[in-house]
C-alpha positions as CSV (number, residue, x, y, z in Angstrom):
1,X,4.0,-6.0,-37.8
2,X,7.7,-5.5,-36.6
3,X,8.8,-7.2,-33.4
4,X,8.2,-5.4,-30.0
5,X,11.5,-4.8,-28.7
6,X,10.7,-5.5,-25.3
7,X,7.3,-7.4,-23.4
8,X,6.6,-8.8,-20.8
9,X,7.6,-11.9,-21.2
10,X,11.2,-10.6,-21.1
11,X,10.6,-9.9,-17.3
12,X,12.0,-13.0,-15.3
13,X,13.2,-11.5,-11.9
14,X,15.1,-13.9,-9.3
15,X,13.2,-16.0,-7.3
16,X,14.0,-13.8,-4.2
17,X,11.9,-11.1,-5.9
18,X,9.0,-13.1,-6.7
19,X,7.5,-11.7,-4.2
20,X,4.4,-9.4,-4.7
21,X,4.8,-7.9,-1.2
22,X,8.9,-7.5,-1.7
23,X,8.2,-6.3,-5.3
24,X,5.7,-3.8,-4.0
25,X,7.1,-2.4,-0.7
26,X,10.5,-2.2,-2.2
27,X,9.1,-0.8,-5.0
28,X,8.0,2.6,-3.2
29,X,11.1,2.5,-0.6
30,X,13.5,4.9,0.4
31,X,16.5,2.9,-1.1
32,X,15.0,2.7,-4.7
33,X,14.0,6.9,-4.3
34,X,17.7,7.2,-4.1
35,X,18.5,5.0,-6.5
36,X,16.2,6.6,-9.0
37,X,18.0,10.5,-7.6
38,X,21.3,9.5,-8.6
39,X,20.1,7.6,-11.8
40,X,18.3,10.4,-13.3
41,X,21.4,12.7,-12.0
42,X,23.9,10.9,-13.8
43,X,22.4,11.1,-16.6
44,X,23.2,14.7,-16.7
45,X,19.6,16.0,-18.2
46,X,18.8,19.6,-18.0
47,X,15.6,20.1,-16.2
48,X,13.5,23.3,-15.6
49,X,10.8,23.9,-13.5
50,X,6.8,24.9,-15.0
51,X,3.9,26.2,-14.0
52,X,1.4,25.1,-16.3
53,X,-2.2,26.8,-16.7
54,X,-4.4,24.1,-16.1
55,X,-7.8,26.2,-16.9
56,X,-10.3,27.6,-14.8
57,X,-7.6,29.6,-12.6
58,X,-5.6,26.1,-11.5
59,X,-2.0,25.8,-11.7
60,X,-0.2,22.6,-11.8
61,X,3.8,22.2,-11.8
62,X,5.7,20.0,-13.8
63,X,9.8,19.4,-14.8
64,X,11.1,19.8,-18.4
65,X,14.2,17.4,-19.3
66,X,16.2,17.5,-22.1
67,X,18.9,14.8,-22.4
68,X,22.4,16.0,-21.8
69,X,24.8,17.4,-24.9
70,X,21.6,16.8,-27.5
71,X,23.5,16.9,-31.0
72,X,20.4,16.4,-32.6
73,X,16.1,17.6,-32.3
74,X,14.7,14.9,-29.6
75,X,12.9,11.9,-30.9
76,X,9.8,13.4,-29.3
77,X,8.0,14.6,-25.8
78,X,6.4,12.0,-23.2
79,X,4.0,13.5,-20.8
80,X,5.1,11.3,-17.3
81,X,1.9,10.6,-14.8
82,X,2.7,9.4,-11.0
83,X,0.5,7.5,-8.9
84,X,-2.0,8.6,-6.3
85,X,0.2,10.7,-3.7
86,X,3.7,10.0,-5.5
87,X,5.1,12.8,-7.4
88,X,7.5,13.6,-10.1
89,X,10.2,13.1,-7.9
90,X,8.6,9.5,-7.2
91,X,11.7,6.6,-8.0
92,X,10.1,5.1,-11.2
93,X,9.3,8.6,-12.2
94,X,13.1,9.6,-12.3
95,X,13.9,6.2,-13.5
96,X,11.8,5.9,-16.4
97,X,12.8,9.6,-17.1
98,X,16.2,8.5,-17.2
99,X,15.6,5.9,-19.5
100,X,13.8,8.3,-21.6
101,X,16.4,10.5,-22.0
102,X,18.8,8.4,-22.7
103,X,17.0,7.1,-25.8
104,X,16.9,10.6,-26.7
105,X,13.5,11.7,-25.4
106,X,12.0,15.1,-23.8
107,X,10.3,14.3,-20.6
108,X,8.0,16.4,-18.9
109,X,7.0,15.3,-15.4
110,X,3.8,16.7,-14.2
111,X,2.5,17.1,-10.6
112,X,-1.2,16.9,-10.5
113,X,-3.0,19.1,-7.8
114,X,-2.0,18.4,-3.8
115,X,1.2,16.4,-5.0
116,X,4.9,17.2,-4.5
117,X,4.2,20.2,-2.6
118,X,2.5,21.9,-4.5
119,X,-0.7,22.0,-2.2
120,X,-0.4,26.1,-2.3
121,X,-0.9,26.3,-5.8
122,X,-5.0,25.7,-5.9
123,X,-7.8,26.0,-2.7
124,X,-9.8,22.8,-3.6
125,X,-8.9,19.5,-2.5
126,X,-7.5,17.0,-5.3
127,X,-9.6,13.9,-6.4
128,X,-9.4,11.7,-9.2
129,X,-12.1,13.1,-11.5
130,X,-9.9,15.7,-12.0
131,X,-9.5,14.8,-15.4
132,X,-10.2,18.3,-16.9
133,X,-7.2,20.2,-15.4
134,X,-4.9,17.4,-16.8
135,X,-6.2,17.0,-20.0
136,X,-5.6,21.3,-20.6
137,X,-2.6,20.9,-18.5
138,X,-1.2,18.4,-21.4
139,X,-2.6,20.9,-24.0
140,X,-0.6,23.7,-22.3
141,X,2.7,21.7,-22.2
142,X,2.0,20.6,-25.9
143,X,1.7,24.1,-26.7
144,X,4.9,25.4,-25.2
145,X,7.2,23.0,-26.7
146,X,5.8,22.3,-30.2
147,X,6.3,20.3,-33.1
148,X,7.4,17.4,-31.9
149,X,5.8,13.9,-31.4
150,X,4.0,13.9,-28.0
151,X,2.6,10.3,-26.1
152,X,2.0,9.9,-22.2
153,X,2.8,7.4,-19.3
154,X,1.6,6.9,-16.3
155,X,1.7,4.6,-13.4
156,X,-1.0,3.1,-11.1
157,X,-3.2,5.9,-10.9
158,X,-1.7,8.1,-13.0
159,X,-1.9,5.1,-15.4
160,X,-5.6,5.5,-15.7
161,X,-5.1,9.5,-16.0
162,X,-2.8,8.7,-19.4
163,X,-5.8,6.4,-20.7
164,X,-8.7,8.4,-19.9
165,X,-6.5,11.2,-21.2
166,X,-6.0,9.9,-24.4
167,X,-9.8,9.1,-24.6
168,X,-10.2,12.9,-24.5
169,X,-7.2,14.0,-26.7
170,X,-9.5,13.9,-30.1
171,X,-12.0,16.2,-28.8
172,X,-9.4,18.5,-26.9
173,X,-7.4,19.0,-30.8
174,X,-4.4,17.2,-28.8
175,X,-2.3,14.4,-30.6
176,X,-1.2,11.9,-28.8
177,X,1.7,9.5,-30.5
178,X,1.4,6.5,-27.5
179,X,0.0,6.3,-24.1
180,X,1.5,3.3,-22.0
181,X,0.4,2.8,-18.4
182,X,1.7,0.3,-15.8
183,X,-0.8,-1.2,-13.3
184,X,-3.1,1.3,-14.3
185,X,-6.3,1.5,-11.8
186,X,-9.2,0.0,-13.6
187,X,-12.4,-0.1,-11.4
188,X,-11.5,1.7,-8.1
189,X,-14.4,0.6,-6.4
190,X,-12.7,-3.3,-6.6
191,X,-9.4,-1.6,-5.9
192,X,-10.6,-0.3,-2.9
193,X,-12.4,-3.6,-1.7
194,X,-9.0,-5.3,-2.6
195,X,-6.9,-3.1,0.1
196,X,-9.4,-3.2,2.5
197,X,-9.8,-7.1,1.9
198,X,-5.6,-7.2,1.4
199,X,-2.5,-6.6,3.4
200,X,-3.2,-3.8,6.0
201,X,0.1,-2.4,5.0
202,X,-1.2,-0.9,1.5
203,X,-4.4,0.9,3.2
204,X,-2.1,2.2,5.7
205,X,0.7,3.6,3.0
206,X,-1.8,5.3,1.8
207,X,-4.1,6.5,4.6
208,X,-0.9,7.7,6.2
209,X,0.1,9.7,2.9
210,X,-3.4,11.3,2.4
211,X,-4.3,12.5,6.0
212,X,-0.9,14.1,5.5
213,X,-1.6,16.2,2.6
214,X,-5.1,16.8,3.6
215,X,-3.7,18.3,6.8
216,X,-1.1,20.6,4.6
217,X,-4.1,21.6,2.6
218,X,-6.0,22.3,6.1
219,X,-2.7,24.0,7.4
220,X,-2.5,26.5,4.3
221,X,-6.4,27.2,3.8
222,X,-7.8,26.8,7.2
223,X,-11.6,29.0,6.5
224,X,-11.9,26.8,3.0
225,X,-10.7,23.6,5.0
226,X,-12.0,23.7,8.4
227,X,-12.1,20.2,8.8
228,X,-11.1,18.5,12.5
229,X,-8.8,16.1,13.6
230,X,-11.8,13.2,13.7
231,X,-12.0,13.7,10.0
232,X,-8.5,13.0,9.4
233,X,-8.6,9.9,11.6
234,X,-11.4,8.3,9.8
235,X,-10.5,5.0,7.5
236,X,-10.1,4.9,3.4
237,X,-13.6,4.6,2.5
238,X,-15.1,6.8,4.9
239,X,-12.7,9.8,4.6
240,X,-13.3,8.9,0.9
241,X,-17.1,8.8,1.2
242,X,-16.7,12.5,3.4
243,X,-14.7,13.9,0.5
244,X,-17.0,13.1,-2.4
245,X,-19.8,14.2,-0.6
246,X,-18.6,17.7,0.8
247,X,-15.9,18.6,-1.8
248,X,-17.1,16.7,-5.1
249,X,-20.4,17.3,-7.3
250,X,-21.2,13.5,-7.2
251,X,-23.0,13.0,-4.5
252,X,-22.1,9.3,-3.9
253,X,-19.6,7.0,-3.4
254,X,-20.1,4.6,-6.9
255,X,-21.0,7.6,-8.6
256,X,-17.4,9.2,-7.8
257,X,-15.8,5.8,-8.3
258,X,-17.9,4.9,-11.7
259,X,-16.3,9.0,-12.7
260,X,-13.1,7.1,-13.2
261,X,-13.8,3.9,-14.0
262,X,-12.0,2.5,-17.2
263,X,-13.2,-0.9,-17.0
264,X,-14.7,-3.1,-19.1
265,X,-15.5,-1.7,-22.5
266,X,-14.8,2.1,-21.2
267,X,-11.6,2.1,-23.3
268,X,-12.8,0.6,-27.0
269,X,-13.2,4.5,-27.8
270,X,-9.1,4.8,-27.4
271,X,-8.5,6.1,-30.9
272,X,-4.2,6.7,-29.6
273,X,-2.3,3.4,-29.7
274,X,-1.8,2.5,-26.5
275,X,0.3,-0.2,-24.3
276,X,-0.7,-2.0,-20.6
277,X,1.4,-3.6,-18.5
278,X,-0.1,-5.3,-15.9
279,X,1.5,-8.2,-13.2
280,X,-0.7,-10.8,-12.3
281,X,0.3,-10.8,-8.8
282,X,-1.1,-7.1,-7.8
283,X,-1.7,-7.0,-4.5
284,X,-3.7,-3.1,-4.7
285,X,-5.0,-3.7,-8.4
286,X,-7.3,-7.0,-8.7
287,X,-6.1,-8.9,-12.2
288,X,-9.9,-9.6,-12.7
289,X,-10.7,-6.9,-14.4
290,X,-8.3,-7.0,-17.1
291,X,-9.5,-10.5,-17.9
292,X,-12.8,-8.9,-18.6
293,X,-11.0,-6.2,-20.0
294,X,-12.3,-4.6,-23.7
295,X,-9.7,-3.0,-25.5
296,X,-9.6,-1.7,-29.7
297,X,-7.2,-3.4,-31.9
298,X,-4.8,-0.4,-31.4
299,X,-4.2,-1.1,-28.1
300,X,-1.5,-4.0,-26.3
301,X,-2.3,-5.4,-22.7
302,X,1.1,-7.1,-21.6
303,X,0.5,-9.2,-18.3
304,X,3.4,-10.6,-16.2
305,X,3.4,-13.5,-13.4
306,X,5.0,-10.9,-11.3
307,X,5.7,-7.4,-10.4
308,X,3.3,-6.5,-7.3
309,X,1.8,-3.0,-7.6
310,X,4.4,-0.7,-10.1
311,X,7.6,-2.6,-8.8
312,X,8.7,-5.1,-11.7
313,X,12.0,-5.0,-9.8
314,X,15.2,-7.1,-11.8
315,X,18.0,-7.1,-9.5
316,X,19.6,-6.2,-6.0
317,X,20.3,-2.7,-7.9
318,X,16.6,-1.9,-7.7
319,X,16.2,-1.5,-11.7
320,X,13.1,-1.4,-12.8
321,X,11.4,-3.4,-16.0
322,X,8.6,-1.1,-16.2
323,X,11.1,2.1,-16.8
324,X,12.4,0.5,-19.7
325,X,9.3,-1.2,-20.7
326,X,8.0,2.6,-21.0
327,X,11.1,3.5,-23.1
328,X,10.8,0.8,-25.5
329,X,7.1,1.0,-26.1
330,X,7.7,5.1,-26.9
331,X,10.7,4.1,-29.6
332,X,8.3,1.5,-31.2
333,X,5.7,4.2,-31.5
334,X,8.0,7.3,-32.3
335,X,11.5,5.3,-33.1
């Protein structure tokens, strides 16, 4: 087997950024979003925008790149995931487009449902057993740009999306080159013990972000959404447990979080080569369960000493392992 051009054990960041907490706030700040604007900028990649049938009436938006002055047919297409309220203009999602591009990838960016502002697109509510609408979604945007090689990323949540989408891609007639995901969400019932149990800054990032886009989805379907302010003020798992039960067919809490759980042997079916990368020091994602983790021979779990939650930061520049992890992993499978 030919050497891996890049693992994890090429990540060493200064001791300054050893940090889960520094890793993982600056991570997801407004000075690395900027940084990843004017990376992906510079590279000079045409981009269009999509709306993409995602079956069943729903409509999800996504961004086409092709690198800049391309000589030559691409390499091949990778299908870019964000994380739970990020989006495709998210910093690692520009960066690791950027990198993709510039190894002379196609990157299409896709916003799943309630993300990037795209709440006015479909009535219901997003929640993460809305595996269907990606999986046609990434049938629809294979479709439209064929024959070329196709493979997936994701991050965080949109990490797990990329695996449990390639779990799917056999019986969907979809071939999938690669999936790689970064801190992917294994169990989300122990991810959401660990941010309760954690730092109350990461429950709040993301309380904060999802009463926001609950109230946009409110604001732009008030009959369907006539939910009150009390609603919107309760915590995680509460506003959680009131969204499975009114605006989900799963009736209860574990029975939502066991819809999306990739853990333990869940992923031995993964019939796509596929690549993890996972930091030890997680403060949202517990390392636990990649321990006990079951994976096929196919498939690569990479874990670092550091990295918090989808930073993997390198410098004072805000560059990002992960981005180029992604890259290298796609020309090792495509080349």
């Amino acid at each position: 087997m030919p050497a891996l051009r890049l693992t994890a054990a090429d990540y060493r960041p200064p001791r300054w950024l050893r940090s889960p907490h520094v890793q993982s706030v600056l991570g997801s700040s407004p000075l690395r979003r900027r940084h990843g604007e004017r990376s992906l900028a510079a590279c000079g990649a045409v981009t269009t925008e999509h709306l993409i049938d995602a079956g069943d009436g729903v409509r999800l938006q996504g961004l086409h790149s092709l690198p800049a002055q391309a000589t030559a047919p691409s390499r091949g297409m990778v299908l870019l995931l964000h994380g739970w309220e990020g989006s495709v203009d998210s910093s690692y999602m520009r960066m690791t487009a950027t990198h993709l591009l510039q190894a002379g990838f196609e990157v299409f960016r896709l916003n799943f449902r309630d993300h990037g502002g795209t709440h006015h697109l479909n009535e219901g509510l997003f929640h993460s057993n809305r595996i269907d609408e990606v999986v046609h979604a990434a049938c629809e945007v294979a479709g439209r740009f064929p024959n070329r090689p196709l493979a997936v990323a994701g991050y965080s949540l949109g990490g797990n999306f990329a695996l449990r989408l390639a779990l799917r891609a056999p019986a969907a007639g979809l071939n999938l080159t690669h999936v790689a995901a970064v801190c992917p969400v294994l169990d989300p019932a122990r991810t959401m013990d660990a941010m309760e149990q954690g730092l109350p800054l990461y429950l709040w990032y993301f309380e904060r972000k999802w009463r926001g886009s609950l109230a946009r989805k409110r604001e732009l379907f008030p009959q369907l959404h006539a939910f009150d302010d009390q609603v919107l003020n309760l915590r995680m798992r509460p506003l959680t447990r009131w969204m499975v039960e009114r605006h989900t067919d799963f009736g209860t809490l574990d029975n939502y979080f066991d819809g999306y759980s990739i853990a333990d042997a869940r992923l031995l079916a993964l019939q796509t080569p596929a690549s993890i990368l996972m930091a030890e020091d997680d403060p949202v994602i517990p390392i636990e369960g990649f321990r006990a983790l079951q994976l096929p021979a196919s498939a690569r779990l990479e874990v670092s000493p550091w990295g918090g939650h989808c930073g993997f930061l390198e410098s004072h520049r805000l560059d990002g392992f992960a981005e180029r992890w992604i890259a290298a992993r796609m020309l090792d499978a495509i080349g």
